[in-house]
Structures are given as structure tokens and as C-alpha cells.
C-alpha positions in Angstrom: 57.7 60.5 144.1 55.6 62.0 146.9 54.6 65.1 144.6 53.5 62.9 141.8 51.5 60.6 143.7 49.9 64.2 145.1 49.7 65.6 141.4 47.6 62.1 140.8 45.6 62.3 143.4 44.6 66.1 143.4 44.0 65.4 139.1 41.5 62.3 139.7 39.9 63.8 142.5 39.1 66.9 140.5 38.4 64.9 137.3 36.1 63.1 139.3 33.7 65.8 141.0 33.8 68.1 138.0 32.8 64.7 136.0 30.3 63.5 138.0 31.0 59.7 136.6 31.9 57.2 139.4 30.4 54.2 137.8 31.1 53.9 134.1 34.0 52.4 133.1 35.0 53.8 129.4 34.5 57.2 131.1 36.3 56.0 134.4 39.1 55.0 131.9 39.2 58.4 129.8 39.1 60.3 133.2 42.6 57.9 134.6 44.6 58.0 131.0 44.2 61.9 130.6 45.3 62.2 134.4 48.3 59.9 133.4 49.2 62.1 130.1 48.8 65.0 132.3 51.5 63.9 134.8 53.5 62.5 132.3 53.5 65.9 130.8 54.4 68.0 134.0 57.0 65.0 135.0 58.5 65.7 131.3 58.4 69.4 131.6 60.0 68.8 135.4 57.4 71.2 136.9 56.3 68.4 139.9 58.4 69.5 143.1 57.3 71.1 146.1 56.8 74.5 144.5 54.8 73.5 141.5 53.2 71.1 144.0 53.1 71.9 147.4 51.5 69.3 148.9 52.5 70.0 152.5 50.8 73.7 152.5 46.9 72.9 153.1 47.5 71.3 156.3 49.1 74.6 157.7 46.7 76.9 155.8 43.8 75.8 157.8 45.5 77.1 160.9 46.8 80.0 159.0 43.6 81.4 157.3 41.4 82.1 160.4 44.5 83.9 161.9 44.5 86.1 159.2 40.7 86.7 158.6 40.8 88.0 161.9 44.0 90.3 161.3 42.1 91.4 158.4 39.0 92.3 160.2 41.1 94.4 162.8 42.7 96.4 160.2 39.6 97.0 158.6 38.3 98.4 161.9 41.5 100.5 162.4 41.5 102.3 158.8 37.8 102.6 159.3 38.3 104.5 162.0 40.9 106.7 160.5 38.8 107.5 157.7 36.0 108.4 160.0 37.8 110.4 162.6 39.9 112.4 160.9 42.2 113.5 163.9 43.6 110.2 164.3 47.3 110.2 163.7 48.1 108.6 160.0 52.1 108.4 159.7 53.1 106.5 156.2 56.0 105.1 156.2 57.9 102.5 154.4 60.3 99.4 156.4 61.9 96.7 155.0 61.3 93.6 156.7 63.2 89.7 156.6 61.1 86.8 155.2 61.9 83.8 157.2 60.0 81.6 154.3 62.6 79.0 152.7 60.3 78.8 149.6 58.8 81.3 146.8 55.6 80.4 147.7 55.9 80.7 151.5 57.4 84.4 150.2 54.7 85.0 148.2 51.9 84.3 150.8 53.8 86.5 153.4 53.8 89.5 151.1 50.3 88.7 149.7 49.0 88.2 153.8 50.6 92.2 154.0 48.9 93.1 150.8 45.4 91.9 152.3 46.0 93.7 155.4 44.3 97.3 155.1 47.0 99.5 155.8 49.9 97.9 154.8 50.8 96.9 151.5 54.3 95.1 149.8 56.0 97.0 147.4 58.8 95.4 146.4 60.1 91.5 147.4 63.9 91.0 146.9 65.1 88.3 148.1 64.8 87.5 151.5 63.5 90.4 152.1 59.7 92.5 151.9 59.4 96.3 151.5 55.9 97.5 153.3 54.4 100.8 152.7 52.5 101.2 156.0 49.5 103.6 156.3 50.2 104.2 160.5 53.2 102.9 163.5 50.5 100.2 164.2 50.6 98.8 161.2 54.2 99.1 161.1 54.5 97.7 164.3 52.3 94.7 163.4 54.3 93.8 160.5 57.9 94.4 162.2 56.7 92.2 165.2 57.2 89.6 163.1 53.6 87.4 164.0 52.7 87.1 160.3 56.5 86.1 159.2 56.5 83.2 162.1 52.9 82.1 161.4 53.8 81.8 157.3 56.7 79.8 158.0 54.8 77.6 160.1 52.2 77.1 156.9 55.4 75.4 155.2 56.1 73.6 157.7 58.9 75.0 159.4 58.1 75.6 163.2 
């Protein structure tokens, strides 16, 4: 019940600023009855649980997302620096790594968080687990540490 109530609310509230009409009633009216044929739709097709709806993943996101813009920037700086000094040290090498997420979704924003990383990018998900190409040991290092896996689990809810 908790999902659909979300599904409504997230439908109206969209229907609403993409409308622009908070004060005439036929249009009001059109707006709430194809919100309710929408749900009744998804509720019919039994698409409304917490992956189809994951209501409880915006709260966590916002602590997430600034985490990882700043991850992001750091790799940026590293590869950077590889490109531009090209004595650095640049070892490739592929791990396998566990994802702690319970969910598809928490699995899929774990190997997309790698992906969006410069220098390390997911190859292959099976299961519970995440195969990484990494471009250096840092980056290796930074995924095996774990920090992301613990930070995305926390996003759904766990920890």
C-alpha cells in the first residue's frame, strides 16, 4: 500500500507541474482519473513494489550523490594526471568484487557508481557479485576497500 500511495503521489505531483493547472476543476479532474487509470494499470500489471517503486531511495541519494561527485572529481584528477605524465605507473587489471546491495537497483547503482568513476569500469554483474576492469592499484584499491559498496547499501536503507 505504501508504494501505491508513493506511485499516486509522485503521478499527481508530476501531472501537476508539467500541467500548470491548480485551479480548474474539469482539468484538476482529468489530471486525478488518468493518475487513477495509471495505477490501476501498474497495480494490474503488478509492477508497484519497492523495485518498480522505490520510494525509500531519494532520502539516501542525497547523502550519496555529493559523496560520489567528489569521488568522481578525484578520479578525474588521477587519470588526468596519467594521461599527462606519461611515467606514471598504469597497471590494468580486472577483480571481482561482492555487492552487499539486497536489491537490483541498489546492484545497479553500485556498478553504475564504478562505471562513473574514470578508471574503473563494471564489466560483468552476476549475482552478488561485480567484475571491475581497473585502469591502476588505486583504483583497484578504491573499489576493493569496499567505501562505495557500504555507502550504496546505505542509499537503500541498510546501515
Amino acid at each position: 500500500m505504501t508504494y501505491t500511495a508513493g506511485l499516486v503521489a509522485i503521478l499527481a505531483a508530476v501531472w501537476l507541474l508539467l500541467s500548470g493547472y491548480f485551479d480548474k476543476p474539469l482539468l484538476l479532474g482529468l489530471g486525478a482519473a488518468s493518475v487513477a487509470f495509471v495505477v490501476f494499470i501498474s497495480l494490474r500489471m503488478r509492477i508497484v513494489d519497492d523495485e518498480g517503486m522505490p520510494i525509500q531511495l531519494p532520502a539516501g541519494l542525497v547523502r550519496y550523490l555529493p559523496w560520489l561527485v567528489v569521488e568522481i572529481v578525484k578520479a578525474n584528477v588521477d587519470v588526468a594526471r596519467r594521461i599527462l605524465r606519461p611515467g606514471l605507473p598504469i597497471r590494468p587489471r580486472v577483480i571481482r568484487v561482492r555487492a552487499g546491495q539486497r536489491t537490483d537497483v541498489g546492484r545497479v547503482i553500485y556498478a553504475n557508481s564504478i562505471t562513473l568513476t574514470p578508471g574503473t569500469v563494471t564489466i560483468d554483474t552476476e549475482g552478488d557479485h561485480i567484475t571491475v576492469h581497473a585502469l591502476t592499484e588505486e583504483a583497484a584499491e578504491g573499489v576493493l576497500s569496499g567505501e562505495m559498496d557500504r555507502r550504496v547499501a546505505r542509499v537503500e536503507g541498510r546501515g
